[in-house]
Backbone as CSV, one residue per row, in Angstrom:
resi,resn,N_x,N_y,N_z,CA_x,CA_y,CA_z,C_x,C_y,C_z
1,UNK,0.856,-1.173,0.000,0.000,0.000,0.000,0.905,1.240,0.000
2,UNK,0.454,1.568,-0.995,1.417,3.399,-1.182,1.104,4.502,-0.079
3,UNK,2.213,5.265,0.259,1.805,6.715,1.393,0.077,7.421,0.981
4,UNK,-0.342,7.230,-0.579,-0.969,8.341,-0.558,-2.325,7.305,0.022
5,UNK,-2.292,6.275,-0.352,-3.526,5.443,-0.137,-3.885,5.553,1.645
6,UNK,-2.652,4.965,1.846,-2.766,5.089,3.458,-3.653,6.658,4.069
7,UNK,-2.899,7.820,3.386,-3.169,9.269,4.095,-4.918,9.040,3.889
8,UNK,-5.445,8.609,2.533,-6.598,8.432,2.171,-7.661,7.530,2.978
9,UNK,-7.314,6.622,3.339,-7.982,5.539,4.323,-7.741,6.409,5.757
10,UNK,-7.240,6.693,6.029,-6.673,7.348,7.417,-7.420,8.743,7.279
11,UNK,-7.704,9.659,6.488,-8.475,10.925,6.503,-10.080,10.267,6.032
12,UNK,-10.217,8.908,5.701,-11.751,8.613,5.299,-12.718,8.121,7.216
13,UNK,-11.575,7.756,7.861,-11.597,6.973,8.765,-11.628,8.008,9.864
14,UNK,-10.887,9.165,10.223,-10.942,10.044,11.104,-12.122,10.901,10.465
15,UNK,-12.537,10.943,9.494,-13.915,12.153,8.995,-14.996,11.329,9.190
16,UNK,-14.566,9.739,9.436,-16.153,9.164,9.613,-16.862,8.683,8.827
17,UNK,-16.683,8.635,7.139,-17.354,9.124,6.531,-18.162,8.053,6.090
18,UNK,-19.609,8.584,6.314,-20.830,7.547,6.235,-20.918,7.147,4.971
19,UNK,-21.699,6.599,4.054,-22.281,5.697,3.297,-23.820,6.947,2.531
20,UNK,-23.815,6.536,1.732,-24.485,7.846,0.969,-26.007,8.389,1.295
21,UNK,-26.519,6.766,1.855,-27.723,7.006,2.554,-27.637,8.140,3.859
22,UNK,-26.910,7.798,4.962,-26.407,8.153,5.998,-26.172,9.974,5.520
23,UNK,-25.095,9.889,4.553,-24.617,11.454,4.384,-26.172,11.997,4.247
24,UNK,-27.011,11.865,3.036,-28.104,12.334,2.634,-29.209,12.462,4.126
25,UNK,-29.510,11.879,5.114,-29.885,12.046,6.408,-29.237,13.083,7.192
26,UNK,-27.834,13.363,7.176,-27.334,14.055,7.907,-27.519,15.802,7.097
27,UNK,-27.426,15.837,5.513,-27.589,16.730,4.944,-29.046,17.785,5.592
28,UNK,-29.830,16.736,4.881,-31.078,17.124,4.774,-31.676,16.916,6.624
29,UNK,-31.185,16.922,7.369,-31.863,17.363,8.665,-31.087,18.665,9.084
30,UNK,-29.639,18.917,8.675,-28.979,19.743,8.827,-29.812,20.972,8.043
31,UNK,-29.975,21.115,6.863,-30.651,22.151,6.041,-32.404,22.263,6.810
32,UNK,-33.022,21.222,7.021,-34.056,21.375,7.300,-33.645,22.309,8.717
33,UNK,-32.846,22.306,9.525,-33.408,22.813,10.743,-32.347,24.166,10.577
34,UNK,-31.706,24.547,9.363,-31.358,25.807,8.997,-31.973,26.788,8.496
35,UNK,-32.938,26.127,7.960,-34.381,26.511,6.951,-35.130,27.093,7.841
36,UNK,-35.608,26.415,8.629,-36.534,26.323,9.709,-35.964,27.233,10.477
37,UNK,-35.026,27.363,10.753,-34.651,28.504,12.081,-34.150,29.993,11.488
38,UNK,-34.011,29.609,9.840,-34.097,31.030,9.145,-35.365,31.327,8.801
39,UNK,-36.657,30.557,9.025,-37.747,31.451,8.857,-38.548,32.054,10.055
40,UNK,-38.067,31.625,10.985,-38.607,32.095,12.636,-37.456,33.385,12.718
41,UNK,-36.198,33.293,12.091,-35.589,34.460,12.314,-35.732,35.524,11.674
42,UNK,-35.921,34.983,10.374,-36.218,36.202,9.340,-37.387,37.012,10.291
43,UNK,-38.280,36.609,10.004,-39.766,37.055,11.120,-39.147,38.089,11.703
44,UNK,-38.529,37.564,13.146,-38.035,38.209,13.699,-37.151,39.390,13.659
45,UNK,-36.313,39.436,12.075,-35.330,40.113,12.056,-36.453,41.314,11.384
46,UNK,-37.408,41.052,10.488,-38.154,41.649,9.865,-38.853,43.133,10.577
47,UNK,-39.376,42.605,11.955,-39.345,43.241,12.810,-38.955,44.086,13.956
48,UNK,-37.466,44.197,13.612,-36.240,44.658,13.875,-36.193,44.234,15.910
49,UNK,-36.470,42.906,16.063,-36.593,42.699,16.968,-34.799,41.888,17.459
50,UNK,-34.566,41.867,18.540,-33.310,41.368,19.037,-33.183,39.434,18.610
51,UNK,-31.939,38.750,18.363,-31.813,37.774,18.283,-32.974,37.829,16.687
52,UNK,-31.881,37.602,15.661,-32.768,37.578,14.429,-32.023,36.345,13.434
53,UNK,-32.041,36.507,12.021,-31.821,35.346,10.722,-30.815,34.780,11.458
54,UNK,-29.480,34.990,12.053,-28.371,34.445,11.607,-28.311,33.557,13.048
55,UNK,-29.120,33.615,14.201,-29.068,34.105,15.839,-29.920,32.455,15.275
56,UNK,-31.028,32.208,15.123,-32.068,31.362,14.709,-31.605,30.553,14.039
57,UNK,-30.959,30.676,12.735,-30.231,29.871,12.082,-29.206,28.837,12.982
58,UNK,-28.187,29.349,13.400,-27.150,28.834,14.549,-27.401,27.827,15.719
59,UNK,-28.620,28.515,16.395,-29.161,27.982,17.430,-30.007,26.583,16.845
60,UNK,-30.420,26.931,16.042,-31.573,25.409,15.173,-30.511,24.063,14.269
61,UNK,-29.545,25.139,13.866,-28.382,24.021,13.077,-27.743,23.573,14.747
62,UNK,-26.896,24.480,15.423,-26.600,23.509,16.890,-26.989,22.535,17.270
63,UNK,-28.540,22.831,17.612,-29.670,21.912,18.362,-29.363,20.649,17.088
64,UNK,-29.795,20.665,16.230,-29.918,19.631,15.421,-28.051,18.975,15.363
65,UNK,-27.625,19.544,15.433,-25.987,18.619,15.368,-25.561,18.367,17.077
66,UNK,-26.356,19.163,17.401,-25.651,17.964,19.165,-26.797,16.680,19.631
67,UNK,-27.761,16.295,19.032,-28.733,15.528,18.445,-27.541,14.580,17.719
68,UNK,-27.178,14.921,16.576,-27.113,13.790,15.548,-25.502,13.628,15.498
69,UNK,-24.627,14.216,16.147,-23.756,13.723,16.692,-23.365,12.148,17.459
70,UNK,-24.147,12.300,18.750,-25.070,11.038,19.792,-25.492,10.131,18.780
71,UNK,-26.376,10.898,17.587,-26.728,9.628,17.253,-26.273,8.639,15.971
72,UNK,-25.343,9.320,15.137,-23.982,9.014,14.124,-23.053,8.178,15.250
73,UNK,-22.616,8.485,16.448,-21.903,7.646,17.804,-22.804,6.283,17.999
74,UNK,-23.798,6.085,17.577,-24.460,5.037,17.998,-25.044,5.163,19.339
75,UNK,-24.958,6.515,20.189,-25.473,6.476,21.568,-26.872,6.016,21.808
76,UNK,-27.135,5.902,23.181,-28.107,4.901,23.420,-28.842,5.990,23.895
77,UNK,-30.574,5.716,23.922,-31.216,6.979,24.041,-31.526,7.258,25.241
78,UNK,-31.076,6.637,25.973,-31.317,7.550,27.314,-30.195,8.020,27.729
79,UNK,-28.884,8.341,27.019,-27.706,9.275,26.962,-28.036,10.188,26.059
80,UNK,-28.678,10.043,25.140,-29.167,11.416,24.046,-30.551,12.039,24.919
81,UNK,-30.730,11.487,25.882,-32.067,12.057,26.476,-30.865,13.325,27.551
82,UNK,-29.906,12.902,27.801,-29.423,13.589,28.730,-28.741,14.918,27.909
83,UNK,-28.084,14.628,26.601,-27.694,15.515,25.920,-29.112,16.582,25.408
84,UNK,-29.914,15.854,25.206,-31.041,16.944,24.843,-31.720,17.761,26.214
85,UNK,-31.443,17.433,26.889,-31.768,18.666,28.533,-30.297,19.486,28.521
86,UNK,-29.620,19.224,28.204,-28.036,19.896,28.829,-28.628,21.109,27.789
87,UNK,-29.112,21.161,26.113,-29.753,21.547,24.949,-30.711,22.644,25.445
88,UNK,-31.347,22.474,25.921,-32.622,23.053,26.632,-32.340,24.096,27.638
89,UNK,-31.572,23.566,28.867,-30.444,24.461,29.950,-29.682,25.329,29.306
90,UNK,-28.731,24.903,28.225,-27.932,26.036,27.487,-28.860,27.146,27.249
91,UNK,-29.874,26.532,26.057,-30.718,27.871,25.180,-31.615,28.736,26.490
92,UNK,-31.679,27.957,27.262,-31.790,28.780,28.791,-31.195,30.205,28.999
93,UNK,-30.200,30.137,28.482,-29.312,30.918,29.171,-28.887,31.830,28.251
94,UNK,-28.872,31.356,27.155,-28.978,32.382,26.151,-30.318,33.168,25.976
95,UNK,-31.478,32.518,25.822,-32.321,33.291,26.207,-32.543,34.382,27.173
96,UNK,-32.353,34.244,28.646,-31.719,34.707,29.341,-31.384,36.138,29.107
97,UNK,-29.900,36.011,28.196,-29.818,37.320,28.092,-30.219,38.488,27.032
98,UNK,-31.398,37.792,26.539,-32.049,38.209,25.424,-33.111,39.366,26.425
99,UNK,-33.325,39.010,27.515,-34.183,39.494,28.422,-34.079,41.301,28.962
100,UNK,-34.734,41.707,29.095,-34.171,43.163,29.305,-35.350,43.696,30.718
101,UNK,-34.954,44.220,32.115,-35.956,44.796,32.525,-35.584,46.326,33.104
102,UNK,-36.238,47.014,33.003,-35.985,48.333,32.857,-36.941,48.841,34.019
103,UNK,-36.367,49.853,34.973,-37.106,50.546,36.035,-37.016,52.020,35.867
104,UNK,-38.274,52.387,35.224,-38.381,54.111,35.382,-38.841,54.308,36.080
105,UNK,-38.870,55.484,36.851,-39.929,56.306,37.969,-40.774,55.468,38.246
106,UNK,-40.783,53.831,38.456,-41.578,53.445,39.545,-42.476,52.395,38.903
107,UNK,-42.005,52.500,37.470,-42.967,52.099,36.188,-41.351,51.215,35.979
108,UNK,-42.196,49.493,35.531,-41.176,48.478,35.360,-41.346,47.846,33.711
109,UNK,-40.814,47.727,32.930,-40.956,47.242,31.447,-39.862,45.834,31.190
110,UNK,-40.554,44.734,30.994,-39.627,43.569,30.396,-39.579,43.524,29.366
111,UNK,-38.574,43.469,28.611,-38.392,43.099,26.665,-37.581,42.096,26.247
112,UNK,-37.849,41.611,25.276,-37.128,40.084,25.253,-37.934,38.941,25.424
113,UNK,-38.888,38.641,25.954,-39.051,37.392,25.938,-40.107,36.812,24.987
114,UNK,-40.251,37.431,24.005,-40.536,36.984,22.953,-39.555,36.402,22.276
115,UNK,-38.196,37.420,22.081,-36.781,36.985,21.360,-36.444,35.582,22.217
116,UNK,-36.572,35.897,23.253,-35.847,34.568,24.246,-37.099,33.288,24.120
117,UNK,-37.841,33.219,23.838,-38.790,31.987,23.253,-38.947,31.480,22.258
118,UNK,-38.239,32.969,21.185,-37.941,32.694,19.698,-36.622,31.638,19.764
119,UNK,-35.700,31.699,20.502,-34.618,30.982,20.447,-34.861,29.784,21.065
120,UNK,-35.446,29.547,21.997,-35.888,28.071,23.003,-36.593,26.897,21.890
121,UNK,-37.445,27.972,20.707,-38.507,26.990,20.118,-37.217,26.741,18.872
122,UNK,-36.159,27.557,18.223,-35.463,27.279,16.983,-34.865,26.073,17.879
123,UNK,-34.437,26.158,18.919,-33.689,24.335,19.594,-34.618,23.420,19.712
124,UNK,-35.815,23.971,20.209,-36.403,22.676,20.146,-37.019,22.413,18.601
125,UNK,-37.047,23.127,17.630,-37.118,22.696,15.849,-35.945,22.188,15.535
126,UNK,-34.452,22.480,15.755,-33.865,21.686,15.554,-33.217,20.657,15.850
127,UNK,-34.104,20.364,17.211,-33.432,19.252,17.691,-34.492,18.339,17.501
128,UNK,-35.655,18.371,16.700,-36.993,17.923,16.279,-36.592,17.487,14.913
129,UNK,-35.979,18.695,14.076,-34.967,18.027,12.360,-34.105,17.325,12.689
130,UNK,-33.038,17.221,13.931,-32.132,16.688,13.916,-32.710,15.221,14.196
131,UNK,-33.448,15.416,14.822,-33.984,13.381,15.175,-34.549,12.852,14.339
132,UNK,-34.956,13.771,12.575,-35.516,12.991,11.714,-36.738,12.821,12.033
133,UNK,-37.277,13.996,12.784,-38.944,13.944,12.708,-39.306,15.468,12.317
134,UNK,-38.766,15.660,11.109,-38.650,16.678,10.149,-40.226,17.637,10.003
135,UNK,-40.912,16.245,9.999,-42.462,17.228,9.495,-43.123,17.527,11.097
136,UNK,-42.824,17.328,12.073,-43.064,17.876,13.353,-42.515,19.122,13.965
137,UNK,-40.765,19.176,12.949,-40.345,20.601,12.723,-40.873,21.603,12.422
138,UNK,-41.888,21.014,10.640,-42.088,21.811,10.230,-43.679,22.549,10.716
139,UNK,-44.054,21.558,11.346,-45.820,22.019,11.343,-45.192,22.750,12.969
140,UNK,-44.258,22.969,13.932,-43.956,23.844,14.671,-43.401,25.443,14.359
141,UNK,-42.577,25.204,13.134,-42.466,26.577,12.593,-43.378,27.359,11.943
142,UNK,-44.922,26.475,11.214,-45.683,27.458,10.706,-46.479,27.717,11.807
143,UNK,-46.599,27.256,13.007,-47.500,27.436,13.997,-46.842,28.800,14.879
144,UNK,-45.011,29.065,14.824,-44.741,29.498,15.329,-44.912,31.366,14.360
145,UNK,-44.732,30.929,13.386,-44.855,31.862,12.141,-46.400,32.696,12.280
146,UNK,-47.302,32.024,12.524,-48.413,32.383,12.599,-48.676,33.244,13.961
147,UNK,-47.793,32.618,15.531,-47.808,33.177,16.620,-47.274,34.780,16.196
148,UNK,-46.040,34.553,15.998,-45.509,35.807,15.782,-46.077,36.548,14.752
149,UNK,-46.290,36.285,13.367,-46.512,37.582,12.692,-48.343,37.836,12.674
150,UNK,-49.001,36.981,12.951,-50.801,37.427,12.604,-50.942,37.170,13.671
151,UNK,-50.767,36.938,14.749,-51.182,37.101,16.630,-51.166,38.160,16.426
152,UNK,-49.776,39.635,16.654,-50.049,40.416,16.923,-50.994,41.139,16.033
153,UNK,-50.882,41.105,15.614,-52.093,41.858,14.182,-53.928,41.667,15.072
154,UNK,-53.666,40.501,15.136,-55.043,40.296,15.650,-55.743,40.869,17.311
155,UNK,-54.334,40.727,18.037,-54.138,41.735,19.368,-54.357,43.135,19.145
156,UNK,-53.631,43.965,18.214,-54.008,44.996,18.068,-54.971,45.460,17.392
157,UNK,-56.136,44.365,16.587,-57.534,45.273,16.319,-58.308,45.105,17.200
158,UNK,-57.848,43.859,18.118,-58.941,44.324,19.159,-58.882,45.101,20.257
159,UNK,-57.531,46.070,20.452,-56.870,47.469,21.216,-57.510,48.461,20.694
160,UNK,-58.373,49.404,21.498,-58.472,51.064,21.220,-57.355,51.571,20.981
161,UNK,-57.450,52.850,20.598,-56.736,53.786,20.166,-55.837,54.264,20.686
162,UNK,-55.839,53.883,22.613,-54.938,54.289,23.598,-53.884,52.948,24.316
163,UNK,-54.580,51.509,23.308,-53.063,50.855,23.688,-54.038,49.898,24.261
164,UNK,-55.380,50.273,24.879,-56.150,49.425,25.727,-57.411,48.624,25.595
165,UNK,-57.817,47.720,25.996,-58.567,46.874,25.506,-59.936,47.263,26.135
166,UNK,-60.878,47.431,25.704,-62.380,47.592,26.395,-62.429,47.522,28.087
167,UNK,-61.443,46.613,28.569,-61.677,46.799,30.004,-60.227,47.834,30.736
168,UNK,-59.878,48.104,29.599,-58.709,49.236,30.291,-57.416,48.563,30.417
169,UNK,-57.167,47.029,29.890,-56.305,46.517,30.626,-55.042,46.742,28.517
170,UNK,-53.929,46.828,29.150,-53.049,46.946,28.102,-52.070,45.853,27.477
171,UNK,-51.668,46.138,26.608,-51.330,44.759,25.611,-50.451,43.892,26.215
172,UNK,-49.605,44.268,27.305,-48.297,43.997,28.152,-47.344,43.191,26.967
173,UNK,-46.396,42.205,27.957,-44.886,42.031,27.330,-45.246,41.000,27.051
């Protein structure tokens, strides 16, 4: 066996490299939960709201590759059960600081936790593509699509003119 063959078996062998079925699984859950977490971001970015396209994207491709990592390893699923909470705790915390609370004269305002739920749900979509239950991804992102952009729409026709709803009470955070 010649040097170059060897370097070749030896770089096929440290990259892992699956079998064409396998690659095509790993592709296409990878794109699906890039897809998916660029259309909850776009949304978001659309609305010049914090944590947007690229924030969503990242967080949904992550989720889905610390998923399919475990499971390319052959791990057993109640060790991928443990990796998918550690998943959950992280985007915790990033969320977290998506959070903002602000004290004026006595008057208190939270912002963010829309952004910070926007990011909790792109992990849990891609850690939903990453397990290859792709169309449970997807019927969560149009549900989430629908929360965010025609919820509020529908909140604010039923707001008066001063922010407040027939019983005085206001749109809050």
């Amino acid at each position: 066996m010649d040097t170059f063959s060897v370097i070749g078996q030896t770089l096929a062998a440290e990259f892992d490299l699956p079998d064409a079925a396998t690659t095509t699984r790993i592709v296409t859950r990878l794109l699906v939960a890039a897809l998916l977490g660029a259309l909850i971001g776009w949304e978001r970015e659309r609305g010049g709201h914090p944590a947007g396209l690229r924030t969503h994207i990242l967080v949904s491709m992550g989720a889905a590759l610390f998923v399919l990592g475990p499971w390319l390893a052959g791990v057993e699923t109640d060790a991928l059960s443990r990796v998918m909470q550690g998943i959950v705790q992280g985007i915790g915390f990033i969320g977290a600081g998506a959070i903002i609370k602000q004290a004026t004269r006595g008057t208190e305002t939270i912002h963010g936790l829309t952004s910070a739920a926007g990011i909790w749900l792109a992990a849990a979509i891609g850690m939903t593509a990453g397990m290859g239950r792709e169309a449970g991804a997807i019927i969560a992102t149009l549900i989430a699509l629908v929360v965010l952009g025609l919820l509020p729409k529908v909140v604010d026709a039923g707001m008066g003119d001063n922010g407040t709803d027939s019983a005085g009470n206001g749109q809050g955070g």
